[in-house]
C-alpha positions as CSV (number, residue, x, y, z in Angstrom):
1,X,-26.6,-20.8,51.4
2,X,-24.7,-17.8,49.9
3,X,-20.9,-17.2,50.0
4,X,-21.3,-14.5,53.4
5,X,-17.8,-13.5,52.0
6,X,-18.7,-12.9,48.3
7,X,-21.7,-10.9,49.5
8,X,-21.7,-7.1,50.3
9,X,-23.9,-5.4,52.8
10,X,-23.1,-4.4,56.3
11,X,-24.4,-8.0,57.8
12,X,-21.0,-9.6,56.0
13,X,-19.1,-6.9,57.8
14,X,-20.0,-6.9,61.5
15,X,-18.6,-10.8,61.2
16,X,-15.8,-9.7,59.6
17,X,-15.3,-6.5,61.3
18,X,-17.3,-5.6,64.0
19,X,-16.2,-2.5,65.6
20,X,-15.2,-0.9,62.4
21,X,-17.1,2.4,62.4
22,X,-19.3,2.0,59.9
23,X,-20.9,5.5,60.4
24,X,-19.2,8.7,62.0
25,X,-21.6,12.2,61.7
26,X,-19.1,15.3,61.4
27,X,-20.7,17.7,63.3
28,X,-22.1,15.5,66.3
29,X,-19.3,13.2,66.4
30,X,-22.6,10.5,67.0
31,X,-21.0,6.8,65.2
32,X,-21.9,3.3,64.3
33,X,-20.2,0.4,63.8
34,X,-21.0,-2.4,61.6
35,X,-21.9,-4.7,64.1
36,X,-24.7,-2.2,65.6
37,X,-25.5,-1.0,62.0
38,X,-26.6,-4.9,61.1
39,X,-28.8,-5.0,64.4
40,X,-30.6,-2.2,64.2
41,X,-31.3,-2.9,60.4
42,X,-32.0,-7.0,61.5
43,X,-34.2,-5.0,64.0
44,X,-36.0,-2.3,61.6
45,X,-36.7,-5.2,59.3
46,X,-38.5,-6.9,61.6
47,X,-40.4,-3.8,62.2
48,X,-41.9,-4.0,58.7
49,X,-42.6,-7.7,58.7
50,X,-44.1,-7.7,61.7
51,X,-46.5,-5.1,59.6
52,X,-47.2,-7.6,56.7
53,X,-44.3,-5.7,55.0
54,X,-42.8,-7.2,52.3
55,X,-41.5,-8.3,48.7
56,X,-43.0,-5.6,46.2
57,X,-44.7,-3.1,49.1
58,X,-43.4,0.0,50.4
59,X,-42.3,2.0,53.0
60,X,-41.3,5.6,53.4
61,X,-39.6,8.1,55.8
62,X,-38.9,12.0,55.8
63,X,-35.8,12.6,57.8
64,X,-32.8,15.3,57.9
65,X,-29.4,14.1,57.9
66,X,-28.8,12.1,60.7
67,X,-27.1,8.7,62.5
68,X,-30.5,6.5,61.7
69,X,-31.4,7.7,58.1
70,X,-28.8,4.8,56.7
71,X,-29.9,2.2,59.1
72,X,-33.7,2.8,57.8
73,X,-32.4,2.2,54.5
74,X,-31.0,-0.9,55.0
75,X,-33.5,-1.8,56.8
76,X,-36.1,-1.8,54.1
77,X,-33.6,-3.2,52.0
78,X,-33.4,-6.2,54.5
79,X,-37.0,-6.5,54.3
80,X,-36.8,-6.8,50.8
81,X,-38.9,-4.3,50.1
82,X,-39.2,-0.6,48.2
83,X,-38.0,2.5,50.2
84,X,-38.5,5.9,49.3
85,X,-36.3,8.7,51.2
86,X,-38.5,12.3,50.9
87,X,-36.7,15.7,51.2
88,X,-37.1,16.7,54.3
89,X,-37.4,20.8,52.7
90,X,-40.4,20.2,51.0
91,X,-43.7,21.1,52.4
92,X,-46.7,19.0,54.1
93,X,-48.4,19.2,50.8
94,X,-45.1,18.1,48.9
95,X,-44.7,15.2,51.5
96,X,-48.1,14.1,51.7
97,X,-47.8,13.7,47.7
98,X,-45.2,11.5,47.8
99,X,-46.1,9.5,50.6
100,X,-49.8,8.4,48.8
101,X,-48.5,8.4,45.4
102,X,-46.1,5.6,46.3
103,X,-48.2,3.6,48.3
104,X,-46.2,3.5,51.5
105,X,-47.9,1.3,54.2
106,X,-45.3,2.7,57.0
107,X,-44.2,6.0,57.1
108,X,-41.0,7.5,59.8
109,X,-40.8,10.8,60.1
110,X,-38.2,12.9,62.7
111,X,-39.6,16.3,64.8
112,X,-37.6,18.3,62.0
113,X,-41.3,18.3,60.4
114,X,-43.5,17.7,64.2
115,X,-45.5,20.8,62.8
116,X,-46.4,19.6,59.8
117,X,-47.2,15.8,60.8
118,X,-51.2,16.6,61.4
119,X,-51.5,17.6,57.8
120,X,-49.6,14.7,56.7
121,X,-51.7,12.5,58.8
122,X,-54.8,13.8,57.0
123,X,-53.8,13.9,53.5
124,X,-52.3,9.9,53.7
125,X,-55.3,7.9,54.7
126,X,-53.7,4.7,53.3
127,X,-50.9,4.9,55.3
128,X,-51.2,2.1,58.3
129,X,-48.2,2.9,60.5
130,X,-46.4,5.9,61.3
131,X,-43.5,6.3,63.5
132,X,-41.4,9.5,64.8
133,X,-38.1,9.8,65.8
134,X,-36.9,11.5,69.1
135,X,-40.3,12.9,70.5
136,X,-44.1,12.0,70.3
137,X,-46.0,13.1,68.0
138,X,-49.7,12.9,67.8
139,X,-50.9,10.0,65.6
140,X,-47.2,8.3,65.8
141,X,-45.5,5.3,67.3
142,X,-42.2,5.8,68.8
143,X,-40.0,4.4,66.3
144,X,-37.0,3.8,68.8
145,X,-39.6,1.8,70.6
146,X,-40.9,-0.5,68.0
147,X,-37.3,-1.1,67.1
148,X,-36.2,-2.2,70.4
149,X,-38.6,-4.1,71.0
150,X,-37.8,-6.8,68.4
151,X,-34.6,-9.3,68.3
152,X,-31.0,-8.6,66.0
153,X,-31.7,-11.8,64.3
154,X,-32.2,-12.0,61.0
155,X,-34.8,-12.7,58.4
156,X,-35.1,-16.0,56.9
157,X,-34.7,-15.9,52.9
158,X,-33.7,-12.7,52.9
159,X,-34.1,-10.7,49.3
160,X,-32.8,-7.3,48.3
161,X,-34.9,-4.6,48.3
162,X,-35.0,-1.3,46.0
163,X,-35.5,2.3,46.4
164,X,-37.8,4.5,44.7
165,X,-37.0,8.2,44.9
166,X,-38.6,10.4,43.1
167,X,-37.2,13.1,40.1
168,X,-39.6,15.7,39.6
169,X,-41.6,15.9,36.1
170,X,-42.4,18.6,33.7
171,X,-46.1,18.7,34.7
172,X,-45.1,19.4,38.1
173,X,-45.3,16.8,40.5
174,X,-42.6,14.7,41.4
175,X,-42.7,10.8,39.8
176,X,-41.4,7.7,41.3
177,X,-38.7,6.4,39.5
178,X,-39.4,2.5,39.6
179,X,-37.1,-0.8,38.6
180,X,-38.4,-3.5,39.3
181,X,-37.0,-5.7,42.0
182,X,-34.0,-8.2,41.5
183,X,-35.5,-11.4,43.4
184,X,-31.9,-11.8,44.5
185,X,-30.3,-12.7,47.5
186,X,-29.6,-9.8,50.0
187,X,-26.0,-8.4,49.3
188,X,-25.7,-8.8,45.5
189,X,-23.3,-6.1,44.4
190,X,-24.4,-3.3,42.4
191,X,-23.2,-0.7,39.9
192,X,-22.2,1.7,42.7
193,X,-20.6,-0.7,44.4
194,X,-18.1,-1.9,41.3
195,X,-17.5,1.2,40.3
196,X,-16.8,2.2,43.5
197,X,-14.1,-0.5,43.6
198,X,-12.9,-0.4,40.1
199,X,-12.8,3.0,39.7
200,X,-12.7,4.9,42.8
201,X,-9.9,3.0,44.9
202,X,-12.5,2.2,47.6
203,X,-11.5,-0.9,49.7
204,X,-12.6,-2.2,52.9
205,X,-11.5,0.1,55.7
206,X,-11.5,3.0,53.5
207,X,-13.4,6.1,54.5
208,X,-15.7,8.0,52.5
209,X,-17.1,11.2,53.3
210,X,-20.8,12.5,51.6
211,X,-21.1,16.1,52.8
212,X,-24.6,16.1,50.7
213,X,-28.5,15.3,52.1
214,X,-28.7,11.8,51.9
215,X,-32.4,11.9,50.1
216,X,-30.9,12.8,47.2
217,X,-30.3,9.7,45.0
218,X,-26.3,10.0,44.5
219,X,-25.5,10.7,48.2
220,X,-27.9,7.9,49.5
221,X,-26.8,5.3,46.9
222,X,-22.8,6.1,47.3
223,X,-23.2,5.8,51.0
224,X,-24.7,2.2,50.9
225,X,-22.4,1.3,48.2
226,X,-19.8,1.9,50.5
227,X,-21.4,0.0,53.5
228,X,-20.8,-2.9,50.6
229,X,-17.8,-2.5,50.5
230,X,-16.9,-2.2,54.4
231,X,-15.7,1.2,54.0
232,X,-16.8,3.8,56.9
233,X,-19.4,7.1,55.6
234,X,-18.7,10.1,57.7
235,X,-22.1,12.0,57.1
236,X,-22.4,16.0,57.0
237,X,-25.3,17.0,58.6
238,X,-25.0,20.1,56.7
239,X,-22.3,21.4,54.2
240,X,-20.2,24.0,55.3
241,X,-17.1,24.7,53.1
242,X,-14.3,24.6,55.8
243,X,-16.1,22.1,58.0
244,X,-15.9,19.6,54.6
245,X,-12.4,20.2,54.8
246,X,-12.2,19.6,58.6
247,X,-13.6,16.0,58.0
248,X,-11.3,15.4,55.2
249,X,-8.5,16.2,57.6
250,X,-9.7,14.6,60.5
251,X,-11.1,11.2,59.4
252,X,-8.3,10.6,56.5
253,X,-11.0,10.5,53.8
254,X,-9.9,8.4,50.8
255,X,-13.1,9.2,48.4
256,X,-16.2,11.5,48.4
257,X,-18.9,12.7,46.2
258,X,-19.7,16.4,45.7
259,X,-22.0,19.3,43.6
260,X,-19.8,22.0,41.6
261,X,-21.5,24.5,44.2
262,X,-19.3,22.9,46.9
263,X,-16.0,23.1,45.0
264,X,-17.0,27.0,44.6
265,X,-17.3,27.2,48.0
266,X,-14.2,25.5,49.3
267,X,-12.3,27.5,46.7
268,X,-13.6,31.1,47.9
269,X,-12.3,29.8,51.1
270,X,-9.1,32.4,52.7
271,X,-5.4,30.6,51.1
272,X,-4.7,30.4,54.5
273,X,-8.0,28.5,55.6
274,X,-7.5,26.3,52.5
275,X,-3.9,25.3,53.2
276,X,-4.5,24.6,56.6
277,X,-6.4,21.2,56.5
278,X,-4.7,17.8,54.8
279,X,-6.4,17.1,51.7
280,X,-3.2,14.5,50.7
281,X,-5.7,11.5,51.3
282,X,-7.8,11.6,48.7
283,X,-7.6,9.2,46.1
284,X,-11.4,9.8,44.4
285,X,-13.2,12.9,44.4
286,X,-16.6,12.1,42.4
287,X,-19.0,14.7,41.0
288,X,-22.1,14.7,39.2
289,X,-25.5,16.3,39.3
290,X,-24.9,19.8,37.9
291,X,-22.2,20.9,35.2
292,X,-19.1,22.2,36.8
293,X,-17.8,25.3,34.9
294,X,-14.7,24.3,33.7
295,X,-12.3,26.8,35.6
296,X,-13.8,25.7,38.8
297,X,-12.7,22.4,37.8
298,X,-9.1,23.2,36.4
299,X,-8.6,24.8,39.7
300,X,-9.8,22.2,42.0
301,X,-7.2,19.4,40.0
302,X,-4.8,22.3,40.6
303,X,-5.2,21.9,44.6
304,X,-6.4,17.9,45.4
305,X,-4.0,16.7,42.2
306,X,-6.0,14.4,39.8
307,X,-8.5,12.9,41.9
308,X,-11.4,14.5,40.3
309,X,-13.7,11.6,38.5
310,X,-16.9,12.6,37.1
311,X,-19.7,11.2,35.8
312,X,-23.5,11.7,34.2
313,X,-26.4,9.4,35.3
314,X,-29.8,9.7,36.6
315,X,-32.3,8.5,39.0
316,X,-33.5,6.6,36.1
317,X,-30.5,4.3,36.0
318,X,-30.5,4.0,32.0
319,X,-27.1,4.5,31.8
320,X,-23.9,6.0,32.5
321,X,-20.9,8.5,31.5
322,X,-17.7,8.7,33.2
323,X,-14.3,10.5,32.9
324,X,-11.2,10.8,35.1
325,X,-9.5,14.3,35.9
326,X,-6.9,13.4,32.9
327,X,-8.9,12.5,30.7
328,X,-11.3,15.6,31.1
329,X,-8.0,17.5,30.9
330,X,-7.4,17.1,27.3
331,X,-11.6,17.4,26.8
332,X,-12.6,20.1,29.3
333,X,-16.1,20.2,29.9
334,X,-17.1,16.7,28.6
335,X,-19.3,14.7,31.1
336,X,-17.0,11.5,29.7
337,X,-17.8,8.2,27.9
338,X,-20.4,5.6,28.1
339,X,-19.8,3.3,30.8
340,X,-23.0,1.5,31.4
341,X,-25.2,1.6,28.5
342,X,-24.4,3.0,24.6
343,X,-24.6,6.9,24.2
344,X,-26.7,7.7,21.3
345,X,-27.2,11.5,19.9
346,X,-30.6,11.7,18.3
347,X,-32.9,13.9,16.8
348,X,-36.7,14.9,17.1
349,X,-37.5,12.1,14.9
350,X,-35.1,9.7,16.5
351,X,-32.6,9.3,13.9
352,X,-28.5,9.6,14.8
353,X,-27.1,12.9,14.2
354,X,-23.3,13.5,13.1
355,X,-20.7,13.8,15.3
356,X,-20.1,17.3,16.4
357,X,-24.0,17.7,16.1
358,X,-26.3,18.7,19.1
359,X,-29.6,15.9,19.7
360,X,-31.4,14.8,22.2
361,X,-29.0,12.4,24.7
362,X,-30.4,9.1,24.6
363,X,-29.0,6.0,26.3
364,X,-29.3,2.1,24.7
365,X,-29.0,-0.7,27.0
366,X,-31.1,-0.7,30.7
367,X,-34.0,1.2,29.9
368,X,-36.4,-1.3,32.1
369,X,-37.4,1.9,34.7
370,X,-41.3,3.2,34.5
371,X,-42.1,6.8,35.9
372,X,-44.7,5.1,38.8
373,X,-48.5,6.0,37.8
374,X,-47.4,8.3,34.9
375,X,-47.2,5.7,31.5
376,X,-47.4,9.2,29.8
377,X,-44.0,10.1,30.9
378,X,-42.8,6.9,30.9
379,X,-43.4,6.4,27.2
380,X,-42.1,10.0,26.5
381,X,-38.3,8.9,28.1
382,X,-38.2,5.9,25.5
383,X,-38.0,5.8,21.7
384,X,-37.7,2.2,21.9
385,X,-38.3,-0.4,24.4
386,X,-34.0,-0.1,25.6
387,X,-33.2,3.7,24.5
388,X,-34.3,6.6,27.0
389,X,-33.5,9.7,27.5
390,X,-33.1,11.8,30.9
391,X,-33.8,14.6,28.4
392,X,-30.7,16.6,27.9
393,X,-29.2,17.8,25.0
394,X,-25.7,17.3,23.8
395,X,-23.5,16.6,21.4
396,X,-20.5,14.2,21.1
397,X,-17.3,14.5,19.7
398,X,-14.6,12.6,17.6
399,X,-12.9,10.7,20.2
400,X,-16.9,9.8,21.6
401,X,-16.7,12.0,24.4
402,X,-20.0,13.4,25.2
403,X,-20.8,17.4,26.4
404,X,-23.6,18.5,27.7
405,X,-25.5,21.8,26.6
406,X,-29.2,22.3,27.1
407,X,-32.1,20.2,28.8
408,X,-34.8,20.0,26.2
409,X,-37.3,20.1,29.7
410,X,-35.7,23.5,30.6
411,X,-35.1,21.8,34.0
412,X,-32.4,23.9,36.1
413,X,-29.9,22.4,38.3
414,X,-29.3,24.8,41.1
415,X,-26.3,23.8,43.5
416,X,-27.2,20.1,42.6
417,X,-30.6,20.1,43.1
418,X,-32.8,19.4,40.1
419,X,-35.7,22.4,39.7
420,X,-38.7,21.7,37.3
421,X,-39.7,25.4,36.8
422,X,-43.2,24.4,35.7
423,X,-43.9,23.6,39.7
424,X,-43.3,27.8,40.6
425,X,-45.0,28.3,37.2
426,X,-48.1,26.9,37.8
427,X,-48.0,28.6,41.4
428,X,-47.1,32.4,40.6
429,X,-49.7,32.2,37.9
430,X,-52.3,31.7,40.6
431,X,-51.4,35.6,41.6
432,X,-53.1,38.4,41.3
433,X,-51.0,40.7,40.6
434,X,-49.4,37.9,37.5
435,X,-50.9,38.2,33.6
436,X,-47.9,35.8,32.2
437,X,-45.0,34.3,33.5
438,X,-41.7,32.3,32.6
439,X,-39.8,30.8,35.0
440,X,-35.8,29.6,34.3
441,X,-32.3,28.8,35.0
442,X,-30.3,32.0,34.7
443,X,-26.2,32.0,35.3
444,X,-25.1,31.8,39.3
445,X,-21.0,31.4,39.8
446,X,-22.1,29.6,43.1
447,X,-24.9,27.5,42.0
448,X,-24.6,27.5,38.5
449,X,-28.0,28.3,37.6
450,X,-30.6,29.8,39.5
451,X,-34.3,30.3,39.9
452,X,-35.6,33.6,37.9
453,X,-39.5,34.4,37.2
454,X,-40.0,36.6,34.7
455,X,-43.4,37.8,35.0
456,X,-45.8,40.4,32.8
457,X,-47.6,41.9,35.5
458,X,-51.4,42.8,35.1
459,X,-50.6,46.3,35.7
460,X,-47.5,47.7,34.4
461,X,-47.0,50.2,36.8
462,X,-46.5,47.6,39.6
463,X,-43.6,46.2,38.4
464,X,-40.9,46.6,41.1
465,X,-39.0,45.6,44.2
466,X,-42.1,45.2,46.1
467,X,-44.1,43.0,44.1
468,X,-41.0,41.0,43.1
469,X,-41.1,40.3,46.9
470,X,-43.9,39.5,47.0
471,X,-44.3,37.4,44.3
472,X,-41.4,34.8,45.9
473,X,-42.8,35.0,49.3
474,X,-46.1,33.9,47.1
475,X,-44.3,31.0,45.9
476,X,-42.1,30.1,48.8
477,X,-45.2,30.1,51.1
478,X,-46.5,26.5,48.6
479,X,-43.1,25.5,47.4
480,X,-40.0,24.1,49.2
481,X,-37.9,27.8,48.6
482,X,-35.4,25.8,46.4
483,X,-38.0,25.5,43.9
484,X,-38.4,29.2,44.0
485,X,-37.3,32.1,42.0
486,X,-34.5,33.7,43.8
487,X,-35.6,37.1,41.2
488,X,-37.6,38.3,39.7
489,X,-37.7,40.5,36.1
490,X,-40.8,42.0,34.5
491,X,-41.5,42.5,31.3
492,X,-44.4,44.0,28.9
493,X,-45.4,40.4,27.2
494,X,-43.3,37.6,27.0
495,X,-42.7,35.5,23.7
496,X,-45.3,33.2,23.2
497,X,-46.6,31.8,19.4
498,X,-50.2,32.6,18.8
499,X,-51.1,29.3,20.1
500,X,-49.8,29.7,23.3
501,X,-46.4,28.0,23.0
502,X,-43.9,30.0,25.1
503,X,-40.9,30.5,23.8
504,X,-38.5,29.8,26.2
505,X,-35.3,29.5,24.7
506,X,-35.9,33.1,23.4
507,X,-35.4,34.0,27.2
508,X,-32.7,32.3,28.2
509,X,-30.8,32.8,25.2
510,X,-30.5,36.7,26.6
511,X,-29.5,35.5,29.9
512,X,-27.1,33.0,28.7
513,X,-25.4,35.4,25.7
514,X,-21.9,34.7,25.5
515,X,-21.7,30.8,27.0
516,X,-20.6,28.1,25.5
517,X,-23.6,26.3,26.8
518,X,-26.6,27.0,28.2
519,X,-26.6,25.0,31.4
């Protein structure tokens, strides 16, 4: 039998600590302690057994922010098998994509997309259970009901299972990020988990606040890492700027993981709205997922102190950068240093550049992931069995600090969300009225980047404020609207090579004119 004390996942904790609030939502108020948190997931586990669910198959689920989405997790984690969480913004098709591609046997889903279950139904025909939350929906099982219906105990044997979310790909459909799974015994720690501890100050009892959707892979995997460690996750059902702030005050938040969007938000706050809420609990406020623009971030260490930690990762798990507010102080704008795994600076034919020099961003160490039915794109991420890249570009500097400045996939990272433009690319040059088009990150103070299609029309003369419309209600009406150009610019041909090659960077060169880098 394991040591139940050297282990960490919310079944150590409801014996150590049952009516620690293991959950709070912001908004609803709606909590969860640990001892009801193991239950349900005891209970949700047995769910999936009782399907034949198991080591190595897979289960997925489509739900907003809310008080069950963690206890589903851990519930396919006590089941030992893969999970993968889908945005609940995307569309039927979008959904229905993910849910065949990764071979989910049992899929939940809440009323937040009731309209679109029918053609979800019909585009998963492998799917063998389906479940909704809150109300019926045609073709689904009450998932409240299934739950109930079985006993808290737990499984015998119990393994950990895995998650596989999905990072969109260049060709345009998202791709499963896969690892395989550990074969260990439920409740090993993970990287999240010690860094969280090491790092962050988190400690049992500690409260953590994620103010992001938790079907992105940072939020969802910080939130469980701190279930690990017995801390309690208040969950935003939505970010609002001065509701984040609210929460902070209210539950004593001692760490909490954020987008550069959000900081930009809370600082265009009023003074007087800013200074009104007690931020003096914080000991770790992590960010990640889009480049913060360094006044944002000399202002935010100006008002919650040197809390600030950052680091650069991806779904991929190949590796890791990280950097605390002082040392980011005396390199502004670096992503950090290599934590997990060796940062390597390569070129197009995979040899080390100098220091100082831009490359490709490769990491050496845990390269073991595969892109799930796409050996293509696996093979392109790798140079060598343990170096992959995410597929940024950067360079690193004397001290071995590494800075971000391009994506060699022209992927744009809009408010923290990753956006593969060739997805609206693909779509707007389905249009009529569309003879060529480019689609790319431009400069957004908010955001960062955002969305721009800039399109050679067909006719000339129809380039305007009308067809611009209509060209993003075109796009919004097959795509999730974060995937969508926010505006639109025409132009009389864009720069392509007589092969065909566009040339992209010519285009965001002019948008980006004057910035240190182009991200």
């Amino acid at each position: 039998m394991a040591d139940e004390t050297a282990l960490q996942y919310p079944g150590r904790w409801a014996a150590e600590a049952a009516d620690r609030a293991a959950i709070i939502m912001a908004e609803s108020g709606k909590s969860m302690t640990f001892a009801e948190l193991d239950a349900e997931a005891n209970r949700i586990s047995r769910v999936f057994h009782g399907l034949g669910i198991g080591s190595g198959d897979h289960v997925a689920f489509c739900l907003e922010n809310r008080i069950e989405f963690l206890a589903l997790a851990w519930g396919a984690l006590y089941a030992g098998c893969y999970y993968t969480a889908i945005s609940s913004r995307l569309t039927a098709d979008e959904i229905a994509y993910i849910v065949d591609d990764c071979g989910a046997r049992a899929f939940v889903m809440s009323p937040h997309k009731a309209e679109d279950a029918a053609k979800i139904v019909a585009a998963t025909p492998k799917v063998e259970a389906r479940f909704s939350l809150d109300t019926a929906i045609k073709d689904h099982t009450s998932f409240e009901d299934a739950v109930a219906a079985q006993p808290a105990e737990p499984l015998l044997d119990r393994t950990e299972g895995q998650d596989m979310l999905y990072s969109s790909g260049t060709t345009g459909r998202p791709k499963g990020v896969k690892s395989p799974l550990s074969q260990a015994p439920l409740g090993r720690a993970n990287s999240i988990s010690m860094m969280a501890e090491a790092l962050f100050g988190a400690t049992p009892g500690s409260v953590y606040l994620s103010p992001a959707p938790l079907y992105h892979a940072a939020p969802l995997r910080f939130c469980l890492g701190a279930h690990r460690l017995g801390c309690t996750v208040v969950i935003m059902e939505r970010f609002d700027a001065e509701g984040a702030l609210a929460a902070i005050s209210k539950h004593g938040v001692t760490w909490s993981q954020w987008v550069p969007t959000m900081f930009v938000r809370m600082l265009k706050l009023p003074r007087e709205i800013r200074t009104s809420y007690d931020v003096s609990t914080l000991v770790s406020a992590i960010h990640a997922a889009a480049p913060c623009p360094v006044d944002v971030k000399h202002r935010m260490i100006e008002w919650w102190g040197p809390v600030l930690h950052e680091y650069y990762a991806g779904t991929e798990g190949n590796g890791l950068t990280y950097t605390d507010s002082l040392d980011w102080l005396a390199h502004p704008g670096t992503v950090g240093k290599a934590l997990l795994g060796e940062v390597l600076i390569l070129d197009d034919n995979g040899n080390e550049v100098a220091v100082g020099v831009e490359g490709g961003v490769y990491f050496r160490g845990n390269s073991d992931f595969e892109y799930h039915n796409d050996p293509e794109k696996t093979a392109d991420a790798k140079v060598r069995p343990d170096t992959s890249t995410l597929g940024d570009v950067g360079r690193i500097d004397e001290d071995g600090f590494l800075y971000l400045t391009d994506r060699k996939a022209y992927m744009i990272i809009s408010g923290g969300v990753n956006v593969y433009p060739q997805e609206a690319e693909n779509v707007l040059t389905m249009h009529p009225a569309v003879f060529d088009v480019a689609v790319i990150g431009v400069p957004n103070d908010d955001f960062g980047e955002e969305v721009k299609a800039i399109v050679q029309p067909v006719d000339p003369s129809a380039a305007g404020p009308e067809l611009a419309a209509e060209l993003v209600a075109f796009c919004r009406s097959q795509l999730a609207d974060v995937k969508c150009p926010r505006s639109v610019d025409f132009r009389d041909d864009l720069p392509r090579h007589p092969t065909g090659k566009l040339y992209k960077r010519l285009l965001k060169d002019e948008y980006w004119k004057g910035r240190q880098a182009r991200i």
